[in-house]
N, C-alpha and C positions, 0 to 999 in steps of 0.2 A: 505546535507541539508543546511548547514552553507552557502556554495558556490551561492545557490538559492537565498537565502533569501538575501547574498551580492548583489546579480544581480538584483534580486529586487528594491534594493535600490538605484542603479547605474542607472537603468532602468529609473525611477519616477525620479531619478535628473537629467538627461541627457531632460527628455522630453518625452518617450514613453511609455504614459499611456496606449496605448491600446494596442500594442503589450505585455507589461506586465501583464495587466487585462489578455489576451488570455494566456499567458502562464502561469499564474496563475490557471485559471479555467481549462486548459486541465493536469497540474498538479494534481490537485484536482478529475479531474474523471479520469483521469490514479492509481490515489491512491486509490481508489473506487474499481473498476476492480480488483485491486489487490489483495485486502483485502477479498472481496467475492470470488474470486476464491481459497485463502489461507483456507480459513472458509468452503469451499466446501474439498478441500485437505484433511485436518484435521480430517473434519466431516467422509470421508471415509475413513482417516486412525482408526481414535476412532471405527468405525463399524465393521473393519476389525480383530481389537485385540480384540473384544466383541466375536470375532467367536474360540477364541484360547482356547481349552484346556486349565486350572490352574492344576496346580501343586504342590501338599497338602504334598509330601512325605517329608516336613520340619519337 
């Protein structure tokens, strides 16, 4: 992330606002995507251990 945000900066001083803009925003919904498919993952992993026998003979 470091390196992005470098590039960024590199970006906007060199001159290419709008190639930067675009690789910002597809940044931002590729991180999207992510995050909800991660949240979906999760959600049926948390479902899946809801289904498991507990184990009391402590």
């Amino acid at each position: 992330m470091i390196l992005f945000a470098g590039g960024v900066g590199i970006g906007i001083g060199a001159g290419f606002h709008g190639m930067v803009v675009f690789t910002v925003a597809l940044a931002t919904v590729m991180a999207r995507i992510g995050n909800c498919l991660e949240k979906r993952k999760f959600a049926r992993a948390a479902d899946a251990n809801d289904e498991r026998p507990v184990d009391m003979s402590n």
